[in-house]
C-alpha positions in Angstrom: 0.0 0.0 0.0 3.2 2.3 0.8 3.9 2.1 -2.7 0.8 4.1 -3.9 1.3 6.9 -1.5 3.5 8.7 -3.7 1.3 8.6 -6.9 -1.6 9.6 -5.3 0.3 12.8 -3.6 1.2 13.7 -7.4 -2.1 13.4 -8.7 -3.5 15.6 -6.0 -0.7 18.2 -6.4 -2.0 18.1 -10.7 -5.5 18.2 -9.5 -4.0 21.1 -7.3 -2.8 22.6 -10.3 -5.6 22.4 -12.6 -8.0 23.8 -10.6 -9.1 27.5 -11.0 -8.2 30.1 -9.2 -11.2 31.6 -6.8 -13.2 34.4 -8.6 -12.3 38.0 -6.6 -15.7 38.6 -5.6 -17.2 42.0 -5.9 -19.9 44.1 -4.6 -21.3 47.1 -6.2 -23.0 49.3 -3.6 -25.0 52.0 -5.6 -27.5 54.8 -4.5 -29.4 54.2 -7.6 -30.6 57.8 -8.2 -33.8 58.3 -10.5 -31.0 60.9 -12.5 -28.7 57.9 -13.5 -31.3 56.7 -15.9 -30.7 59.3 -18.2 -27.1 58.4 -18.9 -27.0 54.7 -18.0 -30.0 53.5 -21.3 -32.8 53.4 -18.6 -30.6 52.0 -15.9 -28.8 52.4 -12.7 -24.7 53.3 -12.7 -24.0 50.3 -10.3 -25.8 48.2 -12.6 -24.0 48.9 -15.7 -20.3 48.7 -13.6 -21.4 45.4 -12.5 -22.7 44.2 -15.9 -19.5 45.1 -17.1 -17.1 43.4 -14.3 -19.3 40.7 -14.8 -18.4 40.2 -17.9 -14.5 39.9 -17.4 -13.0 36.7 -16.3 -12.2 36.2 -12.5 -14.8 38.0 -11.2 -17.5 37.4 -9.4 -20.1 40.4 -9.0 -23.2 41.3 -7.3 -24.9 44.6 -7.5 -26.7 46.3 -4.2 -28.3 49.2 -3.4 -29.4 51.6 -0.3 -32.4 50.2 -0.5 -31.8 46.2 -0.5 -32.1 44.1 2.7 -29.7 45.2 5.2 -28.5 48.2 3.2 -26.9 45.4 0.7 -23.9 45.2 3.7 -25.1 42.0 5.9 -22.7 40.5 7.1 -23.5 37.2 5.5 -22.5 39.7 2.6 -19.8 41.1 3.8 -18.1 37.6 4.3 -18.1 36.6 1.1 -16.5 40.0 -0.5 -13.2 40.9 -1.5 -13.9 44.0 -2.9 -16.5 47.0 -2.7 -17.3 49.7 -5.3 -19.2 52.5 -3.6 -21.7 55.2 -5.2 -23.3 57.3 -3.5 -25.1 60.9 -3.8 -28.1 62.7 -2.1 -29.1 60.2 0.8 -25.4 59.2 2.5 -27.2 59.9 6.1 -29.6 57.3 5.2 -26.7 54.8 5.4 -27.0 52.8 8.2 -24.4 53.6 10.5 -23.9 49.7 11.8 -23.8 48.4 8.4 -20.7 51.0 7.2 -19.1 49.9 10.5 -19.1 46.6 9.7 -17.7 47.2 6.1 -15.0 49.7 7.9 -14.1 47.0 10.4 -13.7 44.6 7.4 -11.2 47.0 5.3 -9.6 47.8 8.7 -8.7 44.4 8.8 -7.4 43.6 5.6 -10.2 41.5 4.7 -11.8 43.7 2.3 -11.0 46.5 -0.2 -13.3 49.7 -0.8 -13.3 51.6 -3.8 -15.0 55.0 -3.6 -16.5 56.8 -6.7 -17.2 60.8 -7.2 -19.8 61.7 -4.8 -19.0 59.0 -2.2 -16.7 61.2 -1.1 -19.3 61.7 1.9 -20.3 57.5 2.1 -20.3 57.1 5.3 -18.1 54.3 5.1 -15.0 56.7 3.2 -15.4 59.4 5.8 -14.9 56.6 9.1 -12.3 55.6 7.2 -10.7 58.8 6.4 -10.8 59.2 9.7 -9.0 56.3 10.2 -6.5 57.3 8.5 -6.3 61.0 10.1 -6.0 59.3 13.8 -3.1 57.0 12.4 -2.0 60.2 10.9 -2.0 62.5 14.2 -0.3 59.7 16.1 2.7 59.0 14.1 3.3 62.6 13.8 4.2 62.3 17.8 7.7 62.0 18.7 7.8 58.2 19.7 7.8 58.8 23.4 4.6 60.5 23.6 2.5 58.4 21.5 1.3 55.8 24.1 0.3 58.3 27.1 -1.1 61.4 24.5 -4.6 62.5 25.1 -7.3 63.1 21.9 -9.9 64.7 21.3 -11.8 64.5 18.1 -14.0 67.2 16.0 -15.7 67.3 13.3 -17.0 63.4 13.7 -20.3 64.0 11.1 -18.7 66.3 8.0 -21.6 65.1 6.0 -23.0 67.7 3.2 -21.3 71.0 4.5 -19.1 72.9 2.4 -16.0 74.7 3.7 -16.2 78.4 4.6 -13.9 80.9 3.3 -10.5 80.8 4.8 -11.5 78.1 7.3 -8.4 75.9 7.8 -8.0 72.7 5.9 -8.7 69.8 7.5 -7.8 67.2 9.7 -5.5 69.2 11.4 -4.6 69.0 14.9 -3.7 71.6 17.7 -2.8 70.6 20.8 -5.4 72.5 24.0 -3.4 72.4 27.1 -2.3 68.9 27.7 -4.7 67.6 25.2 -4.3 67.6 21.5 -7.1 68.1 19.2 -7.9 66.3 16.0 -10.0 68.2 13.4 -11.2 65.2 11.6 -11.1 65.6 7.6 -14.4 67.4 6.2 -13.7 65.2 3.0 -14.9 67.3 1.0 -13.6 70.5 -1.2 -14.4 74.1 -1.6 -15.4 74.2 -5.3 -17.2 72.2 -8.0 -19.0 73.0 -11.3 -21.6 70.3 -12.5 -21.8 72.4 -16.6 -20.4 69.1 -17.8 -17.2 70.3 -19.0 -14.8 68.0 -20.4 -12.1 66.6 -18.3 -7.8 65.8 -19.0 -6.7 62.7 -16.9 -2.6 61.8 -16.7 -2.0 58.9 -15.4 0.9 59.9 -12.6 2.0 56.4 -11.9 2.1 54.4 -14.9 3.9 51.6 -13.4 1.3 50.9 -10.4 -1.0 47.8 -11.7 -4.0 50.4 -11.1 -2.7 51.9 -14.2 -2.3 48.7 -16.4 -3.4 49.0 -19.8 -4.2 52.4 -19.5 -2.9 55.3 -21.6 -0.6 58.4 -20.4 -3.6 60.6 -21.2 -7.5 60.6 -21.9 -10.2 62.9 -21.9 -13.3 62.6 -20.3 -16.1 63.9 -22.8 -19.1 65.0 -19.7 -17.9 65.0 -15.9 -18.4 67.3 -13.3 -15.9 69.4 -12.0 -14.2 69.0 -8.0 -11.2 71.5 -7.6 -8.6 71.3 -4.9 -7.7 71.2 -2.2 -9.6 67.9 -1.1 -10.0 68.0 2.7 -8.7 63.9 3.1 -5.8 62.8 5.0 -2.4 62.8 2.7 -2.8 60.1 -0.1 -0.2 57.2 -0.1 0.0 57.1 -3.7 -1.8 59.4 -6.3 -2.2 57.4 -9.3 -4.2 59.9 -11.8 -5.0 63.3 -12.5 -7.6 65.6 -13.6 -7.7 68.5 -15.3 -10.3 71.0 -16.8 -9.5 74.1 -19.2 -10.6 76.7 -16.7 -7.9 75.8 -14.6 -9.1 73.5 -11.9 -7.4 70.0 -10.9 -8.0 67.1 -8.5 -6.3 64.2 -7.2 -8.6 62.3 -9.3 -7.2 58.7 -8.4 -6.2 58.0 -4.5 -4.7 56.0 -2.4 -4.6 54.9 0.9 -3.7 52.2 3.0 -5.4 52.0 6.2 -5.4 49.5 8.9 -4.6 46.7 7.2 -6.6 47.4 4.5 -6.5 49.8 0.8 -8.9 52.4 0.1 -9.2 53.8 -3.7 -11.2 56.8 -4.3 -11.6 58.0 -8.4 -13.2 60.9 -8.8 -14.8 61.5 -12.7 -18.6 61.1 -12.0 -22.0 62.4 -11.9 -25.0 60.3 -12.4 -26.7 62.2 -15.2 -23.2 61.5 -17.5 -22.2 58.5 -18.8 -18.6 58.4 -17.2 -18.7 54.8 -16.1 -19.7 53.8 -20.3 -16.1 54.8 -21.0 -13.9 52.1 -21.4 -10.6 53.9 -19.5 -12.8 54.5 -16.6 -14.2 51.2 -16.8 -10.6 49.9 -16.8 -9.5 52.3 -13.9 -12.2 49.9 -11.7 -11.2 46.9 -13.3 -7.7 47.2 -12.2 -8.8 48.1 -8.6 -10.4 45.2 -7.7 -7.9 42.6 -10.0 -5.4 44.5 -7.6 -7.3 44.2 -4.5 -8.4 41.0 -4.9 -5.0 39.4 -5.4 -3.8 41.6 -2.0 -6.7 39.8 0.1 -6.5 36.5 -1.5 -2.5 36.2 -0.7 -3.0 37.4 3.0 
């Protein structure tokens, strides 16, 4: 019988072999605005990026919305995705705040990525994480020593739908009050925008990071609404494209961050009544986010 054990270890090593890889699996959170049916042939954005990534080898995609059992975030859900593509516009403080916890503890932990587009900016889930990132941020910024016994405060803990006021300082920033230091948390947001539909210039800064595969050193972006610096997030890790428009403005249009143990990616071309997420670059931009992703997760 001792004779067979070899052989059979072989063939379960081929079968090993053979066998294809697990799908990255993908969840498309979307708003689904009435709006998005004028640029998306009658149907919703997150729809027509799922359709898409469904289409593409690998990947396994499902497509959620605010209104969907549980917010689309159970945690049956949760537990069986490796990535999440976030839209989000007019209702963000109808997001339950449990259910964006449980996707933040998740990316925290390195067990999921999160991908936020345009107007998600102020998903509840980005801004917890942003200020994540800010309180990491604050900390490390301590001389080594002080770190472990430093008293925080935090402001600014709900940023949600409020634009910054003339000369008001950027944020997160942090003073210390006496023997306490204050954290502004990040208003993620920005203090200009211009939704005329303009035409956008995007150059890809980082040609060499696999978000940027197969993607060309320029492109224009026929309809998108306009975000102008400076955007009120915690310092990007790596900035991986950007946007520009002919009056002037530009954005950080392609971010990212690693927080916790986990990677956040926020694009910014959008708004629901243009057909930004039609165009195949832009496609490609979210295709190589969660191929990237994906592979991080599945190796840990």
């Amino acid at each position: 019988m001792r004779r067979f054990v070899p052989l059979l270890g072989i063939l379960a090593g081929l079968a090993g072999l053979s066998a294809d890889p697990a799908p990255i699996r993908v969840l498309v959170w979307d708003e689904r605005q009435p709006e998005q049916k004028k640029a998306y042939d009658g149907g919703f954005l997150g729809d027509t990026i799922a359709k898409h990534l469904a289409g593409l080898p690998g990947l396994a995609v499902k497509s959620v919305s605010l209104d969907s059992p549980e917010q689309g975030l159970g945690e049956a859900t949760l537990a069986e995705t490796d990535v999440v593509i976030f839209w989000c516009h007019k209702r963000p403080l109808e997001q339950d705040d449990a259910r964006a916890e449980a996707l933040v503890r998740r990316v925290l932990a390195g067990k999921t990525g999160f991908v936020a587009l345009h107007s998600a900016h102020w998903a509840k889930p980005f801004v917890r994480l942003m200020q994540e990132r800010a309180k990491a941020d604050a900390v490390a910024a301590l001389p080594e020593a002080e770190r472990a016994t430093a008293q925080w405060e935090y402001a600014n803990e709900k940023p949600y739908r409020i634009l910054p006021k003339k000369g008001a300082a950027a944020t997160p920033n942090v003073q210390k009050v006496g023997a306490v230091w204050r954290l502004t948390l990040p208003q993620c947001v920005f203090p200009v925008y211009r939704a005329d539909g303009a035409p956008s210039h995007v150059t890809t800064l980082r040609p060499t990071h696999p978000l940027a595969a197969g993607l060309p050193a320029k492109w224009d972006i026929p309809q998108t609404e306009m975000y102008g610096e400076p955007f009120w997030v915690p310092a990007p890790d790596s900035v991986i494209f950007e946007e520009k428009w002919d009056k002037g403005e530009h954005f950080r249009s392609g971010s990212l961050w690693k927080i916790g143990a986990g990677d956040v990616f926020y694009f910014r071309p959008g708004h629901e009544t243009y057909p930004v997420f039609k165009q195949a670059e832009n496609l490609r931009v979210l295709e190589n986010a969660v191929r990237w992703m994906g592979a991080e997760i599945h190796r840990r």
